[in-house]
N, C-alpha and C positions, 0 to 999 in steps of 0.2 A: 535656634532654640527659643529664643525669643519671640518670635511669631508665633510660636505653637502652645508659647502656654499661655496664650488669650483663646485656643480654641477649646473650649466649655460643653460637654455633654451635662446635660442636667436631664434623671431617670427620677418617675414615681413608680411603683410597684405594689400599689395599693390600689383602693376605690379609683378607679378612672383612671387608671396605669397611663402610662405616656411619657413621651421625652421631648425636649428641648437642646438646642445648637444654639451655641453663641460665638462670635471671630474680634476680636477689635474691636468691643465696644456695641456692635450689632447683632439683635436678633435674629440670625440666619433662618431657625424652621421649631416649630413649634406646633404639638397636634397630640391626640389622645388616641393609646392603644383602639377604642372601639371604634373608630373609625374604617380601620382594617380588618380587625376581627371582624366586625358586624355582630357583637354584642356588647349591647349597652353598659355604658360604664364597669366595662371589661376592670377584672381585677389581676390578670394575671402577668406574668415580667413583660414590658413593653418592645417585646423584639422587632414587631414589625415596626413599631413607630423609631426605634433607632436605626433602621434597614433605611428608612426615608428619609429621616436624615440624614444621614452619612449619605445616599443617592443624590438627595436633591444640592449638598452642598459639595460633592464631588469630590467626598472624604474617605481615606480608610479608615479602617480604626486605630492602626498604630501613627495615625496623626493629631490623634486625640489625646490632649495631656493630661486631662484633667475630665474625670467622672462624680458630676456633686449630686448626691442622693440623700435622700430626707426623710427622718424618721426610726430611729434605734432603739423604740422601746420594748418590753418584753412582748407584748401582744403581735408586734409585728415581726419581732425575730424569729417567732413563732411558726406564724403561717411563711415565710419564708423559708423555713427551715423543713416544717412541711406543708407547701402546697395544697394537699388535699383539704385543708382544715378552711382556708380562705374561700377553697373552689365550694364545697358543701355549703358555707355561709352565705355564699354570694346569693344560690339557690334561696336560703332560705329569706334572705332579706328582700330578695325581689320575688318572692312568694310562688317561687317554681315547683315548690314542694308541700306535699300534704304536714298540716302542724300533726307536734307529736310532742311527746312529755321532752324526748331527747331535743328537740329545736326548740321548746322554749327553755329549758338548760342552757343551750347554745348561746342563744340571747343572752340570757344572765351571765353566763361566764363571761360574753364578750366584754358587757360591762364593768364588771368588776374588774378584767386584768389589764385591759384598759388605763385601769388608773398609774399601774406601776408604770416608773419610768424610765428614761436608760441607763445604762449602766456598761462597766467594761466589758464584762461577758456577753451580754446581749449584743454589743458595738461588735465585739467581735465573732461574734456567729452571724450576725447579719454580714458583714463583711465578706465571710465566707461562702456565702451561700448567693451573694450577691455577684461575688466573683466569678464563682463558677457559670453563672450565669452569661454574664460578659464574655469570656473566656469559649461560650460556647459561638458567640457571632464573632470570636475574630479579635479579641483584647487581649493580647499575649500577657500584659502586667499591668497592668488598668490603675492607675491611681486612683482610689476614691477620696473624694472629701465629704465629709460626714456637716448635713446642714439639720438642725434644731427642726421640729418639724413649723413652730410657730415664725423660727425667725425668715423661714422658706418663704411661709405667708407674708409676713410684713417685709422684707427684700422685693416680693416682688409688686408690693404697693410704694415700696418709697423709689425703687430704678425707674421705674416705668411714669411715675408722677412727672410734671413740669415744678414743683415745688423744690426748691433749694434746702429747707428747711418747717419745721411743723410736727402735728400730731400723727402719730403711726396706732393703731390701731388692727387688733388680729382677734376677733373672737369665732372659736368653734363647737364640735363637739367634741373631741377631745385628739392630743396627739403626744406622745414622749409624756403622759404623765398631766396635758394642761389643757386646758381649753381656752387660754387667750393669754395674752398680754395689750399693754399700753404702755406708751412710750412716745419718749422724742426722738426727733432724726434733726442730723448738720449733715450738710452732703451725707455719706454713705454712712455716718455714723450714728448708729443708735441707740440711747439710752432707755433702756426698760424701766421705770417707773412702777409698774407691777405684773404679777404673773396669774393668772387664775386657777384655781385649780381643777380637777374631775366634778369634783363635790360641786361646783359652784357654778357648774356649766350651763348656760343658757341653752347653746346648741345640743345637749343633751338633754332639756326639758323640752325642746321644739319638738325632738327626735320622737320623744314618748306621746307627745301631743299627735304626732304625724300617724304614730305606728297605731295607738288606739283611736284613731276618726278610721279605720282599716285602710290604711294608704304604707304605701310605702316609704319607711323612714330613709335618709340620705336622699331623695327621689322626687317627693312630693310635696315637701314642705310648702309650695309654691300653691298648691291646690288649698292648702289650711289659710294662707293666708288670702286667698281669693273665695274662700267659703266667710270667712269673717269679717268680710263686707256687706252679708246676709244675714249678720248676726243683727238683733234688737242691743241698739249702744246702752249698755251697762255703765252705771257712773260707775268711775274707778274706784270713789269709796265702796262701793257693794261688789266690787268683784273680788273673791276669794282666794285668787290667785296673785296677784298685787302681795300679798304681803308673804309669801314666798321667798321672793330676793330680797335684800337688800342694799343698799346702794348708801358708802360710807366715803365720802370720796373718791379717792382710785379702786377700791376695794370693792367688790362683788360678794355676798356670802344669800346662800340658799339655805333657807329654813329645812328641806331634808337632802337627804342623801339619793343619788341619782335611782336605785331601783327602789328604796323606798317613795320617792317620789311618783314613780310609774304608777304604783298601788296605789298611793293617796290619790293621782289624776283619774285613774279610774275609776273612782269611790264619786270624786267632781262629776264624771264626763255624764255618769249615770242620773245624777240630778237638773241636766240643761241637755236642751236640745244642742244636736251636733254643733251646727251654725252660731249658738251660741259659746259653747264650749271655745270655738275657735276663736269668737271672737275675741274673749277673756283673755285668751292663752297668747294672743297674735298683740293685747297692750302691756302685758309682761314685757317684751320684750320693745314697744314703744316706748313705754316707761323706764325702765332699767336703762338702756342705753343712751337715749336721750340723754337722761339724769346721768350717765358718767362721764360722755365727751362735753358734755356744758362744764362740770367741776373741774374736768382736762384743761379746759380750755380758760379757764377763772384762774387753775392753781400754777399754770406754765405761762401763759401770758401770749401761747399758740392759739389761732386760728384757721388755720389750712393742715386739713384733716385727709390723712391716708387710710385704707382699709382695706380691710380683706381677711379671710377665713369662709367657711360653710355659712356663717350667720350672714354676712353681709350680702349673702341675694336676696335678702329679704327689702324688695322695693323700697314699701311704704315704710322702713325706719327709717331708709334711706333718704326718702323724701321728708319726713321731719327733721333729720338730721340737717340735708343741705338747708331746709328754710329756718333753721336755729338764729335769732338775731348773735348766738357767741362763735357761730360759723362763718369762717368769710366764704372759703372754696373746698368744696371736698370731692375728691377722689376715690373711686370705687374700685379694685384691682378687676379686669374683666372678666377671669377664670376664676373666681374668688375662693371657690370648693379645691378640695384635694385634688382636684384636674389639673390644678396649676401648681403645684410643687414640683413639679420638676424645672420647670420655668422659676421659679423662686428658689429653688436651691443654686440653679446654676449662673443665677442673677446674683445671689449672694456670695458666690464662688468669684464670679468676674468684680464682684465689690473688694473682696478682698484680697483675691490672688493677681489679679491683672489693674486693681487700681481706677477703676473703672465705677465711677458713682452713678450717673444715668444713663440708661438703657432707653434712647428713644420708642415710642408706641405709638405710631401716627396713625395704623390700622392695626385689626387680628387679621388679614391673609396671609399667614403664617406655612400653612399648610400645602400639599401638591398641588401640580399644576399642571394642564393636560395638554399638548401640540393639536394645532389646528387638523395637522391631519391622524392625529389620534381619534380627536372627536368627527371626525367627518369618519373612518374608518368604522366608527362606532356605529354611527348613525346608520351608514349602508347596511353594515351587520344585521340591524335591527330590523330593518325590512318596513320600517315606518315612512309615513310621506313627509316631506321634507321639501324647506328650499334655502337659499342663502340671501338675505337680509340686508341688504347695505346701511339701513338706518333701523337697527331691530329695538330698539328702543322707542322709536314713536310709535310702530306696529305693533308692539305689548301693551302701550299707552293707551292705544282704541281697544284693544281687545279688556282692558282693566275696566276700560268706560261703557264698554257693551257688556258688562256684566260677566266677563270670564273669568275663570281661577287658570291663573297660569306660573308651572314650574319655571326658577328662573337661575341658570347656571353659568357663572363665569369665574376666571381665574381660579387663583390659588383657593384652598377652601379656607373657610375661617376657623378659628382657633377659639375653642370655649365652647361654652352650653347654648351661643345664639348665634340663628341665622340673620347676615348685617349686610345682603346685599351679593352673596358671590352661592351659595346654595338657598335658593327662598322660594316660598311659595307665595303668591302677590294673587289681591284683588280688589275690589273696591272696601272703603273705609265703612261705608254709609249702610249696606245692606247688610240687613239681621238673616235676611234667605239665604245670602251667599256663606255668609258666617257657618249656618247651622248645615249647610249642604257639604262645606268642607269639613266640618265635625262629624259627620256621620259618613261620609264616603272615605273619610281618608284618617283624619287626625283622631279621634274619638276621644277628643278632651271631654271633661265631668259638663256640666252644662253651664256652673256656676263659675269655670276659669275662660276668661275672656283671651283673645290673641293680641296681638300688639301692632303699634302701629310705627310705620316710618314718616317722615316727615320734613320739610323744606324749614332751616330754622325761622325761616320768613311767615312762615304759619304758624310755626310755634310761638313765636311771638304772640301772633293774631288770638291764637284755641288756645293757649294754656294759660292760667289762673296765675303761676308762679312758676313761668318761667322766666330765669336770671342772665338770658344770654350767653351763659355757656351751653358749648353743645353739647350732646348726652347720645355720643356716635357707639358705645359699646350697649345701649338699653339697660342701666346698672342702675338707677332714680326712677323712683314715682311721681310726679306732675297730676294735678288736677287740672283739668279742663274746664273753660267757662260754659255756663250751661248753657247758649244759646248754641253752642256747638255738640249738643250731646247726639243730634238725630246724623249729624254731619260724620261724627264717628264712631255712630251706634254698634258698629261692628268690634270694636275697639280699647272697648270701656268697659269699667266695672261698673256695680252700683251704687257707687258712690262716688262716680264719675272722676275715676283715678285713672290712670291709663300708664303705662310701661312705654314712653317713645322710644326711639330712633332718631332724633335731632341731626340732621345735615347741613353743614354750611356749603359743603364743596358741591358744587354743581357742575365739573367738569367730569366726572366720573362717569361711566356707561351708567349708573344709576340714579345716581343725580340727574344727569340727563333725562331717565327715564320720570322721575317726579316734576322734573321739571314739564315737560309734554304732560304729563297728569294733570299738571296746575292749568297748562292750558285749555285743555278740555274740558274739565271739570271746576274750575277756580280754585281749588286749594290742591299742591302737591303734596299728597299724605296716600298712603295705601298703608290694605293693613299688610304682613310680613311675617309668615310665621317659619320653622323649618322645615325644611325639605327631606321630609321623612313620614314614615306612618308610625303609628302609633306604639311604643313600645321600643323602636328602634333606635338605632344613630344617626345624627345628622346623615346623607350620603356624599361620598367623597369623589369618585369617578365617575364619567359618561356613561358607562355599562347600568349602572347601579339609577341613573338619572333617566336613562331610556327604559329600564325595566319597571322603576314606579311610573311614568307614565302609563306603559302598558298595560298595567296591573289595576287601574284606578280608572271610576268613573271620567277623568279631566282628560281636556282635549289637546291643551299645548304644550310645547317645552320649547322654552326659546334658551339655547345652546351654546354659546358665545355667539357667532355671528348666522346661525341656522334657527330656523323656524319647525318645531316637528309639531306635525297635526296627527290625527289617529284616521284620518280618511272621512 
């Protein structure tokens, strides 16, 4: 019995549904519901992805002691309780559906209820509803353990950190009632310091930002802040938005109330160009949070900085944050949205049910994993030409340098919102033709959000302005680049000559490997890396699904684990 109750299912059932496996202190398997649906940040109970776990760790269910789930408050009891209400939302947030008085109601209701938080009634319909769920794959009495939705997020930035001790750090758009806390951690112990509320929400003021540039809020936020690199820099005395929050020490308080806000943004957006608008809206949130982990770190006497929530994909804070002189080291959590709460709850669950303070993270390949002759059985299938590769990594290496795009699949898939070497699409660094050739044939990003680059930390070294030597292997930090290197990774960059790496040390890896042959061709090991998917979609997770966007797309190769496919 003892052994089993270190085995940890951790379930979200919300935005980007998904589960996590944990044994003895180890992250067994970790992956998001849309991966297997094949729709994007799929909202609905994560069946397939507990089906894969329990497969890949060669589990039943009644070997599972423990179910930690995240998230009890009324809004979400809600759509659990009826489904229909989340499935019509999803629609309407990812703009599937024509607007209509009833969906922006929709909208506003979600706001508002939002804010209430959990309670016993609600803990207990969730419960119920939750169960029944379970119950339908195979959980004859399912223990749940019920995890905080923010302490989900900061659990899984303090297990998975190398820090023994320091700042925890969780801001979102809202969950149970809050949109953040701050805090300290000793081993697995954490002290909250303060909690944020609805009203006070950053991630809810990004949200409104995102939804009125007409982009998709929870989605896009990545494109606002990549459009407000094109904005004209506004001194922060004259930006309008600045005085908004305010920042009292640990304390956050926002000048209005979350849909009031929306109105007042909009009254703003009308008076600035988009690009500008963004850019205002994108030092809100440099401003403000800067300004709270420095007074963190003045009033605790902490310098080794944990994070994680929705807000913290935002690069470029990120990157002010790490180069803060009151920062020594900071830590990004890699899933850092609601895609990683299941992962965080069931990290908080082995913290305090199995005793268990860090959860090593040396990779995200987290995810399935496919047999040589799975993929070779695939390959025949497809009826594509094909050979087998003994060194398929320097043969991608010439094809990157002769100006190819090539899909690049191996191992387990990775875990999170980025492709980091095991599903990617790779090409040269330096070409703006290849850039805009994969934007229009395949990715059909805006034109204003750039792709990102991977890199040998031996060059990173060399190209980046501020890099500190640590590596930056989950792409979670912004780095500026030195300018004499801007045409080197013209492909790669914003304009303001920021870039999103990939930092590698390990050069034994089939990927590593693969930069490493880059370097030698070309003098620097860097391509750029984006994911292995078209536009609108999910990452892809199997060989069927790898050999199908091959087929389906202008590009010529997919080099396959140890298989080369061409299109003839």
């Amino acid at each position: 019995m003892a052994e089993r109750e270190h085995v940890i299912l951790g379930v979200w059932d919300g935005h980007d549904s998904g589960a996590a496996l944990l044994r003895a202190g180890e992250i067994l398997f970790a992956a998001n519901e849309e991966r297997f649906s094949r729709k994007k940040l799929d909202v609905e109970f994560p069946a397939r992805s507990i089906r894969e776990a329990l497969k890949f760790a060669g589990l039943a269910p009644s070997e599972i002691s423990v179910v930690a789930i995240s998230t009890s408050d009324f809004a979400k009891t809600l759509t659990r309780v009826l489904p229909a209400l989340k499935r019509r939302y999803y629609l309407i947030r990812r703009r599937k559906v024509e607007p209509s008085p009833f969906n922006r109601f929709s909208k506003r209701a979600k706001y508002v209820l939002t804010e209430f938080g959990p309670g016993a009634l609600s803990r207990k319909a969730s419960s119920a509803a939750v169960g029944r769920e379970l119950r339908r794959l195979g959980f004859e009495h399912p223990r749940l353990v019920w995890v905080g939705h923010h302490d989900a997020h900061a659990a899984a930035a303090v297990a998975t950190s190398r820090f023994s001790r320091g700042l925890v750090l969780s801001l979102d758009g809202i969950g149970d009632g809050l949109s953040g806390l701050i805090g300290t951690f000793d081993g697995a112990l954490v002290k909250i310091l303060q909690t944020y509320s609805g009203k006070n929400s950053l991630g809810l003021f990004f949200e409104h930002v995102t939804n009125l540039l007409n982009m998709r809020e929870l989605e896009d936020e990545g494109k606002v802040m990549a459009l407000a690199s094109f904005g004209y820099p506004v001194p922060d005395e004259e930006n309008p938005l600045l005085s908004w929050f305010e920042v009292d020490g640990l304390a956050i308080r926002a000048r209005h109330h979350s849909w009031t806000m929306h109105a007042r943004l909009a009254r703003t957006l009308y008076l600035y160009p988009a690009e500008q608008f963004a850019y205002m809206a994108q030092r809100v949130l440099e401003v403000t949070i800067l300004q709270l982990v420095e007074n963190a770190c003045r009033a605790t006497g902490m310098s080794d900085v944990v994070y994680a929530g929705g807000v913290a994909s935002n690069i470029k804070v990120n990157m002010l944050l790490k180069n803060s002189p009151a920062v020594k080291n900071l830590y990004v959590f890699p899933h850092m949205g609601d895609g990683g709460l299941a992962l965080g709850a069931a990290l908080r669950a082995g913290q305090t049910l199995a005793n268990v303070s860090r959860y090593p993270l040396p990779d995200l390949f987290l995810g399935p994993s496919y047999s040589s002759a799975e993929v070779e059985r695939a390959i025949k299938t497809s009826g594509l030409p094909h050979e087998k590769v003994e060194r398929i990594e320097d043969r991608v290496a010439e094809l990157i340098r002769d100006g190819r795009i090539v899909l690049w699949f191996r191992g387990r898939m990775e875990y999170g919102p980025r492709a980091l070497g095991h599903r990617s699409i790779l090409a040269r660094a330096d070409s703006v033709a290849i850039k805009d050739r994969l934007n229009v044939y395949l990715k059909k990003r805006v034109w204003y959000q750039p792709f990102c680059p991977t890199m040998l930390a031996e060059d990173a070294a060399e190209m980046l302005e501020d890099y500190n030597g640590v590596d930056n292997p989950f792409m979670t930090v912004g780095y500026k680049i030195k300018d004499i290197y801007a045409d080197r990774l013209a492909a790669v960059i914003n304009a303001d000559h920021s870039c999103r790496p990939q930092i590698l040390s390990d050069e034994s890896s089939s990927f590593g490997r693969l930069l490493q042959k880059v370097k030698e061709l070309t003098g620097h090991g860097v391509v750029l890396n984006t994911s292995m998917n078209k536009h609108g979609e999910s990452i892809i997770n199997n060989p069927d699904e790898a050999l199908a966007l091959l087929a389906g797309s202008r590009f010529e190769y997919l080099a396959i684990e140890n298989f080369l496919v061409g299109k003839g």
